[in-house]
C-alpha positions in Angstrom: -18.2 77.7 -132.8 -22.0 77.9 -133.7 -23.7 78.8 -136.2 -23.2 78.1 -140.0 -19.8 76.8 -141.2 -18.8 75.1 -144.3 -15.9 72.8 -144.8 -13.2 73.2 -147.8 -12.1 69.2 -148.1 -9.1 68.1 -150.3 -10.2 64.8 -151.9 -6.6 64.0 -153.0 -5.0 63.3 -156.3 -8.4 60.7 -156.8 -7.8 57.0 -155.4 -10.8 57.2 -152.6 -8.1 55.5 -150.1 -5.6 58.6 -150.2 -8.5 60.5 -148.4 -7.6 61.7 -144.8 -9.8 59.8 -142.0 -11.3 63.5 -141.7 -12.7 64.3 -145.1 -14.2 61.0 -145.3 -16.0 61.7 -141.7 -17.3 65.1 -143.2 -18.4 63.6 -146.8 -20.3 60.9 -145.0 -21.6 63.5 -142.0 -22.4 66.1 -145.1 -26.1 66.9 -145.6 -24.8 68.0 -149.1 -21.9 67.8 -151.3 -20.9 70.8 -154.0 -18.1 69.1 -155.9 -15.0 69.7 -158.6 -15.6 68.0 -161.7 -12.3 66.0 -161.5 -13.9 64.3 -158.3 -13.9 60.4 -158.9 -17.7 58.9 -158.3 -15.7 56.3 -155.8 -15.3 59.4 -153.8 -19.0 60.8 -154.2 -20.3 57.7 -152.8 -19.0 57.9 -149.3 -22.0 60.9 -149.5 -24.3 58.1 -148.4 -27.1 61.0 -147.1 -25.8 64.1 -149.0 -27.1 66.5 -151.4 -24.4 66.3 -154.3 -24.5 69.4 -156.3 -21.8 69.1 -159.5 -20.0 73.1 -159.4 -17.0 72.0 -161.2 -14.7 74.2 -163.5 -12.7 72.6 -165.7 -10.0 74.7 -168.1 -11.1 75.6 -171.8 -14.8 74.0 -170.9 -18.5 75.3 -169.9 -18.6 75.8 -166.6 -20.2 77.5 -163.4 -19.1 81.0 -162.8 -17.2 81.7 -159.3 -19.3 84.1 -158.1 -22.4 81.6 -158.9 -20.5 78.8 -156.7 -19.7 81.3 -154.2 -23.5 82.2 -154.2 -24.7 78.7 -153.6 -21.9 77.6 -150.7 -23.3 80.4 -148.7 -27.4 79.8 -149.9 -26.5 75.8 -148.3 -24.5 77.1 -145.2 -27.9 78.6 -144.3 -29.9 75.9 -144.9 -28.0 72.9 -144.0 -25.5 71.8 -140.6 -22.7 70.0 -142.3 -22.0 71.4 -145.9 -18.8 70.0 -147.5 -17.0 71.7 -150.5 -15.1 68.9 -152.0 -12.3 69.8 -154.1 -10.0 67.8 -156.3 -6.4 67.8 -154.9 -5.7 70.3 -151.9 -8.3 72.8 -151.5 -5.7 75.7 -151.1 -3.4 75.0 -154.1 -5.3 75.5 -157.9 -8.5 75.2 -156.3 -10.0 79.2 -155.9 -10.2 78.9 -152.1 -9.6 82.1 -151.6 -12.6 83.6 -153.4 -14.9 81.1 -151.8 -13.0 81.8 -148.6 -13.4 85.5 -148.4 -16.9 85.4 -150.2 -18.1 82.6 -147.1 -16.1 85.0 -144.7 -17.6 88.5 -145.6 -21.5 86.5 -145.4 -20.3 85.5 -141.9 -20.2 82.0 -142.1 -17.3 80.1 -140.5 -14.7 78.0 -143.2 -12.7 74.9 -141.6 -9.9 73.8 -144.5 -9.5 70.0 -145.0 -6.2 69.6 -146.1 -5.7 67.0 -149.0 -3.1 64.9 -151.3 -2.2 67.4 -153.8 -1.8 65.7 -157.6 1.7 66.8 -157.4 2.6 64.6 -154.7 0.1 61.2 -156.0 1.8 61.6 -159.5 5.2 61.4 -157.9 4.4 58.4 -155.7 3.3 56.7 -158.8 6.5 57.1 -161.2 8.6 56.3 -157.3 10.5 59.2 -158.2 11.2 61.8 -155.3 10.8 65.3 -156.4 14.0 66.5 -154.6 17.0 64.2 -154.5 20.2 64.9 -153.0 23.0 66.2 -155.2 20.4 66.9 -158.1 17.3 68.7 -156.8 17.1 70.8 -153.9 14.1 73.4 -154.7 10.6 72.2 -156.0 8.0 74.4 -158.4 4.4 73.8 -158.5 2.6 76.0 -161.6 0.6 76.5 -164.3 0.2 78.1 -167.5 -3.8 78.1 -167.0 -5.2 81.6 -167.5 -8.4 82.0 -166.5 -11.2 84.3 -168.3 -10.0 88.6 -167.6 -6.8 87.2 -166.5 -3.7 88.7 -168.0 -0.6 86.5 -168.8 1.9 85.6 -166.2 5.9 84.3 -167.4 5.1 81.0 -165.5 8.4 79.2 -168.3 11.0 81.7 -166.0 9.7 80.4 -162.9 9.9 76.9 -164.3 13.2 77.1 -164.9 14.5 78.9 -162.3 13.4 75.5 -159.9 15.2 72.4 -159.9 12.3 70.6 -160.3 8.7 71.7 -161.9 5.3 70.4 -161.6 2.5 72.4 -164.2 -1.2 71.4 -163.4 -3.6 72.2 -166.0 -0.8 71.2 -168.6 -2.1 68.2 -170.6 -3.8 70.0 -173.5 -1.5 72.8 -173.2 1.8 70.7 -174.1 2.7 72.3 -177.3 2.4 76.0 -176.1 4.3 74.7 -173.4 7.2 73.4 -174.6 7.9 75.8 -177.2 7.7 78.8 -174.1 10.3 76.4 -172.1 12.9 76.3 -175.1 12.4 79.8 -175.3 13.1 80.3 -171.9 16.3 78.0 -172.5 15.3 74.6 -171.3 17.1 72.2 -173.1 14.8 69.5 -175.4 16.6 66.6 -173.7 15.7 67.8 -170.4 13.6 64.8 -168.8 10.0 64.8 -169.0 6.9 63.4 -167.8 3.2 63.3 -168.3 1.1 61.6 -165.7 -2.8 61.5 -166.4 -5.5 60.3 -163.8 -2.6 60.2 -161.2 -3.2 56.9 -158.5 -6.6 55.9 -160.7 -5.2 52.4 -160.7 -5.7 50.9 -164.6 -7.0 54.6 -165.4 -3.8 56.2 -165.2 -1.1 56.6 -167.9 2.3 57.6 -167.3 4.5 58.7 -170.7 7.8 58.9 -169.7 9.6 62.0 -172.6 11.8 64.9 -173.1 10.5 68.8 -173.5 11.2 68.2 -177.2 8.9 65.6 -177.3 6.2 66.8 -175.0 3.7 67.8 -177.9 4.1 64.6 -179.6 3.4 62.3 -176.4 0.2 64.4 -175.2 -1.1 63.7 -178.3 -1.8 60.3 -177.0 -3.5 61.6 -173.5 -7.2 61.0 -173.1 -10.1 62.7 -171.1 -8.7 62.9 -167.3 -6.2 65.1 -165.7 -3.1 65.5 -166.5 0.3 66.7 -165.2 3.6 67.6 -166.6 6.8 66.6 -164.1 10.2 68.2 -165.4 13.6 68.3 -163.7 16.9 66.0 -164.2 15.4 63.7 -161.2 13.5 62.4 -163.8 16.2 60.9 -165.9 16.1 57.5 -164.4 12.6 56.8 -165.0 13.5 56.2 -169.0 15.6 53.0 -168.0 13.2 52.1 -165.0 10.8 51.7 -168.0 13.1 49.9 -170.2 13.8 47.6 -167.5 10.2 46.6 -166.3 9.2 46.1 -170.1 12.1 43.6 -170.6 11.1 42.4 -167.6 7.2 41.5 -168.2 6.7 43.3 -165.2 3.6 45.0 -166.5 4.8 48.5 -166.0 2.4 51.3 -167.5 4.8 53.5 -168.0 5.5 54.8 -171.7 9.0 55.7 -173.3 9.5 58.5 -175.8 
């Protein structure tokens, strides 16, 4: 199809290396870049002859208005061939594709979606802990409490609980608020826990290993990145696979309650 076009590209949960082969073709085609905040500087460097334009939006913080972003994706579709939208994660989960979608859409510019490694999935591979397990989880939740600026509330603790498993994105700095609206909603404080900030940074990430009870107390410790919250029984073995590697020496990073 001629004509301008922009591309929504996932750049995964943040290791440069869990890019697909096709988002790093279109960051190093891209005559410019608007990028998340969460998007590692490893990643902004495949834009070897790119524009990069910072739009990101990060919970509780300053940042650029939606319609603002929407404004500027379609000011660079007319002025440039290849113009990438990089967002952390998958662009179509978290991300406010839609707006930027329909806003690209109803300007008449053509949108191709670059699927990406959502955090969910890059925090899992890192504990080696399958979010559904035969005999103990068959249904999988992906949330989050966030609620942005005119929003109204949504009861995101009875979805939680109703899955056998639950991710919450935009959790970290929310951990207190959280727990206390998942013992409400009956979750037991024993049930397993597990925080995992800057998911498969390498050395940057930090994995706490916890119960809901214990949730506030243990994100006290989290830094500056990302962070997700993992509940579910599936998690129960992590505790001792912890144990284990410490006794071991094996230079585990993960953290017991």
């Amino acid at each position: 199809m001629s004509g301008p076009r922009v591309y929504l590209v996932g750049a995964g949960p943040g290791a440069a290396d869990l890019l697909t082969v096709r988002a790093a073709r279109l960051i190093a085609q891209a005559d410019i870049v608007l990028h998340d905040a969460l998007v590692p500087a490893e990643i902004l460097a495949l834009a070897e002859r790119a524009r990069i334009v910072p739009v990101g939006k990060r919970s509780g913080r300053p940042s650029s208005a939606q319609s603002f972003i929407n404004k500027q994706l379609i000011d660079a579709a007319r002025r440039h061939t290849v113009v990438v939208r990089l967002k952390g994660g998958d662009p179509m989960l978290f991300g406010r594709a839609q707006e930027e979608i329909d806003a690209l859409v109803h300007a008449g510019i053509a949108v191709e979606i670059v699927p990406g490694i959502s955090a969910a999935f890059g925090a899992a591979a890192s504990v080696q802990q399958s979010l559904t397990q035969r005999g103990v989880s068959r249904s999988v939740m992906l949330l989050t409490p966030a609620v942005g600026k005119g929003e109204t509330g949504h009861d995101w603790a009875t979805a939680a609980v109703a899955a056998d498993t639950a991710v919450l994105y935009m959790a970290g700095r929310q951990a207190g608020a959280i727990a206390a609206g998942l013992l409400v909603a009956g979750v037991p404080a024993t049930r397993p826990a597990v925080i995992v900030e800057n998911a498969t940074l390498g050395t940057r990430e930090r994995v706490f290993v916890t119960t809901v009870g214990q949730l506030e107390a243990e994100a006290a410790r989290l830094g500056d990145g990302p962070a997700l919250i993992l509940l579910g029984d599936v998690f129960s073995s992590l505790q001792q696979r912890a144990d284990i590697a410490e006794h071991l020496g094996l230079g585990s990073h993960h953290r017991a309650a």
